[in-house]
C-alpha positions as CSV (number, residue, x, y, z in Angstrom):
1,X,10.3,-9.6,15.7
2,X,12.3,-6.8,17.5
3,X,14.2,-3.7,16.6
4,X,17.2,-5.9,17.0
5,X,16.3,-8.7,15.0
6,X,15.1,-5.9,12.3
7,X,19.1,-4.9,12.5
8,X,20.1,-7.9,12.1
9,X,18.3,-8.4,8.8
10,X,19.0,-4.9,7.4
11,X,22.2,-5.4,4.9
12,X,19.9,-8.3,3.3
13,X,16.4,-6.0,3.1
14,X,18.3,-3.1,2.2
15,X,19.8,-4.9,-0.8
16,X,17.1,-6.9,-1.8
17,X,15.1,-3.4,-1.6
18,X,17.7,-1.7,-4.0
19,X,18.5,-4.6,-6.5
20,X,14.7,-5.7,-7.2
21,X,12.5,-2.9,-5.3
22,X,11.5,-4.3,-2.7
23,X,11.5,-7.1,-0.2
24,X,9.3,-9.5,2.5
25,X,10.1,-9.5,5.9
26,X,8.4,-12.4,7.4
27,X,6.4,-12.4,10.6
28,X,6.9,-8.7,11.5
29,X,3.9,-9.0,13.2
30,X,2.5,-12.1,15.3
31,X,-0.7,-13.5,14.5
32,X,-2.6,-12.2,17.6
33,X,-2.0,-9.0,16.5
34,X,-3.4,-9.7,13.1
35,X,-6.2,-11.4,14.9
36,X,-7.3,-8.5,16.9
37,X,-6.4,-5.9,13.7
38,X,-9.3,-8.1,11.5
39,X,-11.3,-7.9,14.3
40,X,-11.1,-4.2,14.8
41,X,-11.4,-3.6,11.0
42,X,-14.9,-6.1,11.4
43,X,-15.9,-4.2,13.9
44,X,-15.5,-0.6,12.1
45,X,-17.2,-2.2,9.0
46,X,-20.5,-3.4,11.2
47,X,-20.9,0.1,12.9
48,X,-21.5,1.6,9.3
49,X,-19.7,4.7,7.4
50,X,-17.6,7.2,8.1
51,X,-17.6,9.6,5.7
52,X,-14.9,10.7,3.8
53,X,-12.7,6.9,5.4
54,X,-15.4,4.4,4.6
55,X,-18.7,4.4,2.5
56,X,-20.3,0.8,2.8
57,X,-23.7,-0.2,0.2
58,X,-24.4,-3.6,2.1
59,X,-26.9,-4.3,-0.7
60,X,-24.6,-3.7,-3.9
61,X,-24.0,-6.7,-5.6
62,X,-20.1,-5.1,-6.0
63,X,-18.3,-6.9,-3.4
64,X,-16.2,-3.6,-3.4
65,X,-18.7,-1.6,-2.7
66,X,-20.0,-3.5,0.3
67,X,-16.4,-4.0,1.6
68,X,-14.6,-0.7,0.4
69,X,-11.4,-0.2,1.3
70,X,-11.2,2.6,4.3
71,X,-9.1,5.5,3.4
72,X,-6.8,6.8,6.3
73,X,-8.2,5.2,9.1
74,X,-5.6,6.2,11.5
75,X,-7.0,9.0,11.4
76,X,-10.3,7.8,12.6
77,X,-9.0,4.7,15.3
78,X,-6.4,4.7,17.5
79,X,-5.7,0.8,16.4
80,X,-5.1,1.8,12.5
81,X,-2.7,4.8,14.0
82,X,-0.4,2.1,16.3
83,X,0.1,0.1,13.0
84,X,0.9,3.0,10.6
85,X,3.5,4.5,13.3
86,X,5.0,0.9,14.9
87,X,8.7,1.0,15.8
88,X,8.7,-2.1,13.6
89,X,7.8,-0.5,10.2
90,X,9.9,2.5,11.4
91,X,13.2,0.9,11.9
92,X,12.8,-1.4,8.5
93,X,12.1,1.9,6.6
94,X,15.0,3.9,8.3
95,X,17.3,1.3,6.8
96,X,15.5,1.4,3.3
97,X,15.0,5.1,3.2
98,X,18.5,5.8,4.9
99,X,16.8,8.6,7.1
100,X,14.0,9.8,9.1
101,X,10.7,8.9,7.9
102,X,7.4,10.6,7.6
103,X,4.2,8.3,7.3
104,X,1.8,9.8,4.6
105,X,-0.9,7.5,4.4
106,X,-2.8,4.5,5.7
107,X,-5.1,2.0,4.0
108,X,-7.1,-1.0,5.0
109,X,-8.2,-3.3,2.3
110,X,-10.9,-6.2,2.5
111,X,-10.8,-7.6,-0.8
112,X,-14.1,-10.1,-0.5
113,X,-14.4,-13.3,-2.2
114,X,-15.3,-11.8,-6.2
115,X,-13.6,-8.7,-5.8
116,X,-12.0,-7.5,-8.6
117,X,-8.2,-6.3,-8.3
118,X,-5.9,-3.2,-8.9
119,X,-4.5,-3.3,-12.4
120,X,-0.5,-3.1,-12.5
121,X,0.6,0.5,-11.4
122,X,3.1,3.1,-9.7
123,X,2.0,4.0,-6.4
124,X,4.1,7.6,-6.9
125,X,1.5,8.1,-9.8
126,X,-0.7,9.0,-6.7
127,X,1.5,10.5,-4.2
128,X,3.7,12.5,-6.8
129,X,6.8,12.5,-3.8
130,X,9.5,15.4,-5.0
131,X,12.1,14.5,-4.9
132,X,12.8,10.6,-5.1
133,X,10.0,8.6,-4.4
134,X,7.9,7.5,-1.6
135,X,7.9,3.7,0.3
136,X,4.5,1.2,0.8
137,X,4.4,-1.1,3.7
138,X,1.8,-3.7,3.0
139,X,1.1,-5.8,5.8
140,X,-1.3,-9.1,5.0
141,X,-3.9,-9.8,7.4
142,X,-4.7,-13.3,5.9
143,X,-3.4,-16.3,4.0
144,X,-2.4,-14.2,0.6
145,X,-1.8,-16.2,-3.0
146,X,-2.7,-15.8,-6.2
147,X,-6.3,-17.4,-5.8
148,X,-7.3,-14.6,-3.6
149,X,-5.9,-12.2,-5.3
150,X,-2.5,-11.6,-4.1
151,X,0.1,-8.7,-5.2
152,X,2.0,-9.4,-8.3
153,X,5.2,-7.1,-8.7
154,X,7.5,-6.3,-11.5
155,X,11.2,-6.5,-10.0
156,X,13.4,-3.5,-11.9
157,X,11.0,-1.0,-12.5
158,X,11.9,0.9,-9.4
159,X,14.9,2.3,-11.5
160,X,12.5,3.7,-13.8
161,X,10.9,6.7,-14.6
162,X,6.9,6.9,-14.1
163,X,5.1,5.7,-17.0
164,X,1.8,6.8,-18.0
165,X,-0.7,4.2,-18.0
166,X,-3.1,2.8,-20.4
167,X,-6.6,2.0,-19.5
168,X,-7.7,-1.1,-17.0
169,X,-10.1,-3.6,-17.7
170,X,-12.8,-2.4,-15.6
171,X,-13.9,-6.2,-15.4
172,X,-10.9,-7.0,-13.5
173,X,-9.5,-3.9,-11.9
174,X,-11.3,-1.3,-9.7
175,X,-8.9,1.6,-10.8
176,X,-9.0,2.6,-14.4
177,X,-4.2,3.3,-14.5
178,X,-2.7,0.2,-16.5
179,X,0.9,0.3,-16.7
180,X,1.8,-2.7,-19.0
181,X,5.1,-4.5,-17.9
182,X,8.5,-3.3,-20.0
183,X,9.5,-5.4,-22.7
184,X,12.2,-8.1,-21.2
185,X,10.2,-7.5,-17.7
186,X,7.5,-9.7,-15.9
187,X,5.0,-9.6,-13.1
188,X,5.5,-12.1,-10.3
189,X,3.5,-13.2,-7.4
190,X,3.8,-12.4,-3.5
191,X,2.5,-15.1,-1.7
192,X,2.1,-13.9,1.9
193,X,1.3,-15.4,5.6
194,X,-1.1,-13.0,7.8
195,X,2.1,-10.7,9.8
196,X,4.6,-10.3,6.9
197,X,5.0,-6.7,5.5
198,X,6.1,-6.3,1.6
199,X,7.8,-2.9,1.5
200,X,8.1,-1.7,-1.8
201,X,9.5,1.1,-4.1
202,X,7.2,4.1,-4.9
203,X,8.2,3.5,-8.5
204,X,7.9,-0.1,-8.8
205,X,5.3,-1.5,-11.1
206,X,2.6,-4.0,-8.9
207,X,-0.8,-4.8,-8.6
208,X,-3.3,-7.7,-8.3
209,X,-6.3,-10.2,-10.0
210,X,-9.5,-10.1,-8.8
211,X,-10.2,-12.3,-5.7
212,X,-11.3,-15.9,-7.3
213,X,-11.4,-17.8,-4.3
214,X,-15.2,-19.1,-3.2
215,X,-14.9,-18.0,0.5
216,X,-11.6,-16.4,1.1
217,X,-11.2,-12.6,2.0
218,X,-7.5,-10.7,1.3
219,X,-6.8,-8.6,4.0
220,X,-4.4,-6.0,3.8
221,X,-3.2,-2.8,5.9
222,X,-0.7,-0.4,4.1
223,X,1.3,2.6,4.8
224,X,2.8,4.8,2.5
225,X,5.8,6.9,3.9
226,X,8.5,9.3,2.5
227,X,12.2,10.5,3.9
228,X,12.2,13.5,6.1
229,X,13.7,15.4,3.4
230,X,11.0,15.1,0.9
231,X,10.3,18.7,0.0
232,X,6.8,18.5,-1.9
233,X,3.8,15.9,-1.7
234,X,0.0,15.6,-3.8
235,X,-2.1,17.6,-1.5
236,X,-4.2,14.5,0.1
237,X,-1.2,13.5,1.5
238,X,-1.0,14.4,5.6
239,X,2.1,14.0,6.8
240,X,2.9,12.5,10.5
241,X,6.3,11.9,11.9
242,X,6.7,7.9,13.4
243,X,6.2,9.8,16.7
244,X,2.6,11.2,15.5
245,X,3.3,14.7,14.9
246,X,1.3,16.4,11.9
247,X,4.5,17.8,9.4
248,X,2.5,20.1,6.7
249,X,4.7,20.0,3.1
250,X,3.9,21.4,0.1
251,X,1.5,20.4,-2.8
252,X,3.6,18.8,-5.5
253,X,2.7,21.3,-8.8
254,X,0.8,20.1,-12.1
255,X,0.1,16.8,-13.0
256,X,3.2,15.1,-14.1
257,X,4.0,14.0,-17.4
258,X,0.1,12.3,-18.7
259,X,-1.7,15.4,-19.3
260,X,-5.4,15.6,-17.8
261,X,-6.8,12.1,-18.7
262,X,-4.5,10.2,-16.7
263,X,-3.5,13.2,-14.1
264,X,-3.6,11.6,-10.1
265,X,-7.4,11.5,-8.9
266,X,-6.5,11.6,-5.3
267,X,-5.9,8.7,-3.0
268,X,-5.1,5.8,-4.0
């Protein structure tokens, strides 16, 4: 899909984004990309850690701990860097964001058959964007549905305030923030073919199950980005500009309104 096409499509995105909080575009990218993505992800993962991005325990019995998700790997291959700053992702964003946009973090999630999921949350729990809110671009890397654990998202919380979260089933979720749906509000699935990218709300409520398939991993690469105006971000955050130069903003002050238990740990 093209710049164009992206055009084309933006008075639909751009009102699906603002009347549920976010929305699918499908296909972004083409599966050959995707194929050589997983295979440069499987490649990183076989060559060992790298600490501080990626800390592997091949003989844990947690699938998460022998398949961690690597933190900010654009910053460590040049692969993970063209998919956090592609023109793609930039010129869907421009039209959700309605300005320049500043990429502020990268994930890659494997998700291995057993692994448990990430109990419902806010993603600007983490990034604590001032003002507004920041913008995820999760782009699947495999067959995604709710048997291999699959996003669930709660459509209308992006017009709400951040909550402060109870505690997650540690059986279930990797990270101990809960945030229980609203009353009248409910979670609903994603499904998602390896190329489409969810973009999604800083402030709207998702998450996933644990992976229950027998032999099916969940691949996932995501971005988190913020409007060129944002004036304060938490202090993990590095800020790039789509073109790949570092913008340093300041640390976002105290730790909202959960007190200590539940302040942001760092990256999510």
């Amino acid at each position: 899909m093209t710049a164009t096409d992206i055009g084309a499509l933006g008075t639909t995105i751009l009102h699906e984004f603002r009347s549920d909080g976010f929305t699918v575009v499908r296909g972004l990218f083409g599966y050959e990309e995707i194929e050589r993505l997983r295979a440069r992800f499987a490649a990183l993962h076989a060559a060992g850690p790298v600490p501080g991005h990626f800390e592997p325990r091949p003989a844990d019995a947690d699938p998460l701990r022998r398949y961690p998700r690597v933190m900010q790997p654009h910053e460590i291959d040049d692969a993970a860097l063209g998919v956090l700053l592609d023109p793609r992702l930039r010129a869907v964003l421009e039209v959700l964001l309605g300005e320049e946009v500043l990429a502020a973090q990268s994930m890659f999630y494997f998700k291995p058959p057993g692994a448990r999921g990430q109990a419902l949350h806010q993603d600007n729990f983490y990034l604590r964007v001032e003002p507004g809110t920041c913008v995820a671009a999760w782009l699947a890397c495999d067959e995604i549905d709710r048997e291999n654990g699959g996003l669930e998202v709660v459509p209308g919380t992006h017009e709400m305030d951040l909550f402060c979260p109870e505690t997650a089933d540690p059986d279930v979720s990797f990270a101990r923030e809960y945030v229980p749906p609203p009353a009248g509000l409910a979670a609903v699935p994603v499904d998602m073919a390896p190329g489409d990218v969810l973009f999604f709300n800083g402030s709207l409520v998702h998450g996933s199950r644990p992976n229950r398939s027998a032999d099916r991993f969940r691949r996932s690469f995501i971005g988190h980005y913020v409007g060129r105006s944002t004036a304060r971000i938490g202090g993990y955050y590095r800020t790039l500009t789509m073109s790949g130069e570092r913008v340093v903003l300041p640390e976002s002050e105290g730790a909202g309104p959960c007190g200590t238990e539940f302040a942001p740990q760092g990256p999510h």
